[in-house]
C-alpha positions in Angstrom: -44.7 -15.1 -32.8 -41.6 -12.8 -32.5 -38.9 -13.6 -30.5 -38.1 -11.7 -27.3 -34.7 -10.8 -27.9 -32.3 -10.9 -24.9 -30.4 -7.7 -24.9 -32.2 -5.9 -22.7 -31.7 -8.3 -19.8 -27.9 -7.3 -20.7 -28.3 -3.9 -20.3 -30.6 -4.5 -17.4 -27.6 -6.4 -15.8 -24.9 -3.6 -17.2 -27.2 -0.9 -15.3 -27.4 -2.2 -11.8 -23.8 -2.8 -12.4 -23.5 1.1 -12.9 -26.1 1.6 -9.8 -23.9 -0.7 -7.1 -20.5 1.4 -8.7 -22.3 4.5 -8.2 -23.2 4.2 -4.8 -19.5 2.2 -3.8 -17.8 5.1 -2.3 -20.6 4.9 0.5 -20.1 1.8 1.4 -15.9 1.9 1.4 -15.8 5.0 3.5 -17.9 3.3 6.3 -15.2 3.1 8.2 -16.6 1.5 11.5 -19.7 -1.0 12.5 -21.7 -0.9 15.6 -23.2 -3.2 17.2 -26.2 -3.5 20.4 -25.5 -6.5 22.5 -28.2 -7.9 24.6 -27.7 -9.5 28.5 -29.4 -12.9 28.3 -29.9 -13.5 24.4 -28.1 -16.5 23.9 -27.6 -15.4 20.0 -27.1 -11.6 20.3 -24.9 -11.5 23.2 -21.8 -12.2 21.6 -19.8 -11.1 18.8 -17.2 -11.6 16.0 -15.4 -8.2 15.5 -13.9 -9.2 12.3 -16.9 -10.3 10.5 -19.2 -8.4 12.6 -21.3 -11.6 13.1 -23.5 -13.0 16.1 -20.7 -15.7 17.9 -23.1 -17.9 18.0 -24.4 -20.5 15.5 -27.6 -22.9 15.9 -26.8 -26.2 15.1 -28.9 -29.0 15.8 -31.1 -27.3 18.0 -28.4 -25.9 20.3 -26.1 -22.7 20.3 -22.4 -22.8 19.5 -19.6 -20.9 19.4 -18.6 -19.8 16.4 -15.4 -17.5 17.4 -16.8 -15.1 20.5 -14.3 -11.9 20.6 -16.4 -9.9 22.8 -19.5 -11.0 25.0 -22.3 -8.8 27.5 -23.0 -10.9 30.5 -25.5 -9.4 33.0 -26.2 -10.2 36.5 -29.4 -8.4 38.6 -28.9 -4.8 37.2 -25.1 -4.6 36.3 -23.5 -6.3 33.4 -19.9 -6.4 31.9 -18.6 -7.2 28.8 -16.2 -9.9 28.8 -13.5 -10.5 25.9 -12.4 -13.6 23.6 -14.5 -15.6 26.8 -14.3 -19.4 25.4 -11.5 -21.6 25.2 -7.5 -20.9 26.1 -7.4 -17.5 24.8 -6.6 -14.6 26.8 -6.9 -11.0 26.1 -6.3 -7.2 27.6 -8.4 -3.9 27.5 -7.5 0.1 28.4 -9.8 2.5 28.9 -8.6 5.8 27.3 -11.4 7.9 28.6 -13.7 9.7 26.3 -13.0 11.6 23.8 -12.9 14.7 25.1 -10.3 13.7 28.0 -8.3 12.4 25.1 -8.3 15.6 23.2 -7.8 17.5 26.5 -4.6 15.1 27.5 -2.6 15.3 24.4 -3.7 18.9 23.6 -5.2 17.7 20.0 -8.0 19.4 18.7 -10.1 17.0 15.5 -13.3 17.9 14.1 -16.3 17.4 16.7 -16.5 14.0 16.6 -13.7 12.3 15.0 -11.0 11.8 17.7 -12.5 8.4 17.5 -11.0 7.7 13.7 -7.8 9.5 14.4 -6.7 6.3 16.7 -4.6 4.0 14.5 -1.6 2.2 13.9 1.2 4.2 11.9 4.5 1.7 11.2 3.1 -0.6 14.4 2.8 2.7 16.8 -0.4 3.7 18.2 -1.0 7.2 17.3 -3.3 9.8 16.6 -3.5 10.5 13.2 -3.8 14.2 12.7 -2.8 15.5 9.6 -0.7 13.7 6.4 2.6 14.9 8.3 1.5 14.8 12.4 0.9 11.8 14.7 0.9 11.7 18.3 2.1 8.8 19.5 -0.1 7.4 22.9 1.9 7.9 25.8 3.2 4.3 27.3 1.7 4.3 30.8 -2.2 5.1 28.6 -1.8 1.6 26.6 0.5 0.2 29.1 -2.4 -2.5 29.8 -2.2 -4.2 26.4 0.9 -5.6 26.8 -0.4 -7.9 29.5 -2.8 -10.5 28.3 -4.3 -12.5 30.8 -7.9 -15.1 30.6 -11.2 -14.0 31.2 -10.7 -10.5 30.8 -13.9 -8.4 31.9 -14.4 -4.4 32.3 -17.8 -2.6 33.0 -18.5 -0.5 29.8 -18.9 3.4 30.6 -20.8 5.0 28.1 -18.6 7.6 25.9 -15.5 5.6 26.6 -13.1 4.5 24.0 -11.2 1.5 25.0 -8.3 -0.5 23.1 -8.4 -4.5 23.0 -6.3 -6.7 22.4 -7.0 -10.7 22.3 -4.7 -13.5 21.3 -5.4 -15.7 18.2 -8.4 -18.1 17.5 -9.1 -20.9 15.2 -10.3 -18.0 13.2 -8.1 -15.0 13.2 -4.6 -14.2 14.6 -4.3 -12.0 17.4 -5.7 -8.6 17.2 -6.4 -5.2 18.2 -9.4 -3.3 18.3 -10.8 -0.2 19.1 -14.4 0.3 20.2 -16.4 3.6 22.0 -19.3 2.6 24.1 -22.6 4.7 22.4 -25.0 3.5 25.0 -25.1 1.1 28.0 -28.6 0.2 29.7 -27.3 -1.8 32.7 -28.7 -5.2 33.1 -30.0 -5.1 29.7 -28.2 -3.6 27.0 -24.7 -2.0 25.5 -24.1 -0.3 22.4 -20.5 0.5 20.9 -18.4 1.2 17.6 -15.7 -0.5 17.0 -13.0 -1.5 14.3 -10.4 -3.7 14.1 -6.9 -1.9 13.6 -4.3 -4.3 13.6 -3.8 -8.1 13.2 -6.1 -8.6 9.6 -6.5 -6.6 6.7 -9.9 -7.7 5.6 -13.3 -8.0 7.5 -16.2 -6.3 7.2 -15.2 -4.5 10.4 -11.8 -3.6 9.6 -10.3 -0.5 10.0 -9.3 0.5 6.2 -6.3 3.3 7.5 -5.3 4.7 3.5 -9.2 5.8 3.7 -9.7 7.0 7.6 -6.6 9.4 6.7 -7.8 11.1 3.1 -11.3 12.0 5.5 -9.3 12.8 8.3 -7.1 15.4 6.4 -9.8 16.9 5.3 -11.5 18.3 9.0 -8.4 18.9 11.1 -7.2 22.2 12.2 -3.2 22.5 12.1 -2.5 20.7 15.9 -0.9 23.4 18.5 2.9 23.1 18.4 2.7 23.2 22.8 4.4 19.3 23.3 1.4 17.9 26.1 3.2 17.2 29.1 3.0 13.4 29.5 2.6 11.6 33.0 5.9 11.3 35.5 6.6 7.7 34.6 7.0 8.1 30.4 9.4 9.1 27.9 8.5 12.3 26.6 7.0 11.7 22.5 8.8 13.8 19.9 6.5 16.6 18.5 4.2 16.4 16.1 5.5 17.5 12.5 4.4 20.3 10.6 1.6 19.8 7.9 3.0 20.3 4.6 -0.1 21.5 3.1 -1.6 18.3 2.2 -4.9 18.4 3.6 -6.0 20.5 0.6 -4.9 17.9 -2.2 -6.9 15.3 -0.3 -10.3 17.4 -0.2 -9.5 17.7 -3.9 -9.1 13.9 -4.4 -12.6 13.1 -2.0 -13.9 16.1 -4.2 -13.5 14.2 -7.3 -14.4 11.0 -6.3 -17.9 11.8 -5.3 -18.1 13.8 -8.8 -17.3 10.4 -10.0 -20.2 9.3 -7.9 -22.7 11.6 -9.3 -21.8 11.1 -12.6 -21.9 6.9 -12.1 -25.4 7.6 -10.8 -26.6 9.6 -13.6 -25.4 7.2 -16.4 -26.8 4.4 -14.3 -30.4 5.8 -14.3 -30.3 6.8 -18.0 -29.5 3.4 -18.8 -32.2 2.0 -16.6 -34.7 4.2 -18.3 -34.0 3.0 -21.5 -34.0 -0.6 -20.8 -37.4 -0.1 -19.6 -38.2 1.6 -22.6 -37.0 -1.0 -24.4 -38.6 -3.8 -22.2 -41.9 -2.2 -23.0 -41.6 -2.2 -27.0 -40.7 -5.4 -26.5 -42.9 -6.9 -24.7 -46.1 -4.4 -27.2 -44.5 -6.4 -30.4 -44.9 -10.2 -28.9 -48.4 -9.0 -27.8 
């Protein structure tokens, strides 16, 4: 009898290879995760924001913590979301309003949608990013609130609200700041909400990834109005934005080629798998 020969498990092993490369750039620019907390589920009440994991773990027949960043605790028909809720750590939250108060207060003007993304932070600043060349740094008395970090830290959500957290470090992760815009809240039952982490760790599956968020960004924005937004009574006035130097057209090229590069990874990757199947067959009509 002839014997199978074992090349085309290679090639069946060099094709997905091409596949998962093909479809990368998908997965790298997802920029944020979202997550649907549930009042009264003692496993998907709580979460992780790093790792984007359930807080809890079952062991030995009962639920533990296994680092709780953010949790939804409901009583009758309210609820509130409480942060980094177990042990000695404390944490702080500001509500920046939604996104179209934001856009509205600092005069800013993203692609629907995205004001979101633009919230980052450039050399340790909070800013919005706007162009390659422009930020706008947050007034003080808007994140204010984060420099004060106090235990058991609670806020009703408010759906379309973006909120900044910040919570001190666990036996997991050192202290960090997140972002997160509530999607949907059913009170008493439910909350929805984006969120990414943008300072503190550089690697997570929910990690804000700010190299990327700024080549999409570049792409959408209109050049920002060069009117300074008057900022409240109480807070030095930011220096304006600078002027865009042209660069949002060499990153469209750049996201341009890359999913070129995509296209032509995927093609390779289904000629090979075609062939390997081809091959498989013949292989297998010879034994028989």
């Amino acid at each position: 009898m002839a014997r199978r020969s074992s090349s085309p498990s290679l090639a069946l092993l060099v094709a997905a290879a091409l596949l998962l490369c093909a479809f990368m750039p998908a997965f790298v620019r997802a920029d944020s995760c979202v997550a649907t907390l549930y009042g009264g589920d003692s496993f998907m009440s709580s979460l992780s924001f790093v790792d984007g994991l359930s807080a809890k773990v079952l062991q030995g027949g009962m639920f533990r913590n296994a680092n709780t960043d953010i949790s939804f605790q409901v009583s009758g028909q309210s609820g509130a979301l409480y942060l980094a809720p177990e042990g000695s750590r404390s944490s702080a939250v500001v509500d920046l309003g939604s996104s179209d108060s934001i856009a509205a207060r600092y005069r800013v003007n993203p692609p629907q949608g995205a004001l979101y993304a633009t919230i980052q932070y450039v050399d340790d600043m909070l800013a919005l990013f706007l162009t390659q060349d422009s930020l706008q740094p947050f007034y003080p008395s808007d994140i204010a609130g984060l420099g004060s970090l106090q235990a058991s830290t609670a806020f009703t959500p408010v759906a379309g609200s973006i909120y900044l957290v910040r919570e001190s470090s666990s036996s997991y992760y050192p202290e960090t700041v997140t972002k997160l815009m509530i999607l949907d809240y059913q009170p008493g039952k439910s909350v929805t909400f984006r969120y990414d982490v943008i300072q503190g760790v550089s690697t997570g599956n929910c990690v804000f990834n700010p190299d990327q968020g700024r080549t999409l960004l570049a792409v959408g924005f209109e050049e920002p109005a060069p009117v300074v937004p008057s900022p409240p009574s109480n807070a030095p006035v930011p220096p304006p934005p600078a002027s865009s130097s042209g660069h949002s057209t060499a990153y469209f090229v750049v996201v341009l080629v890359v999913s070129l590069c995509s296209v032509l990874a995927l093609g390779i990757s289904m000629a090979t798998l075609v062939l390997v199947l081809l091959r498989t067959q013949s292989s297998y009509t010879s034994i028989n």
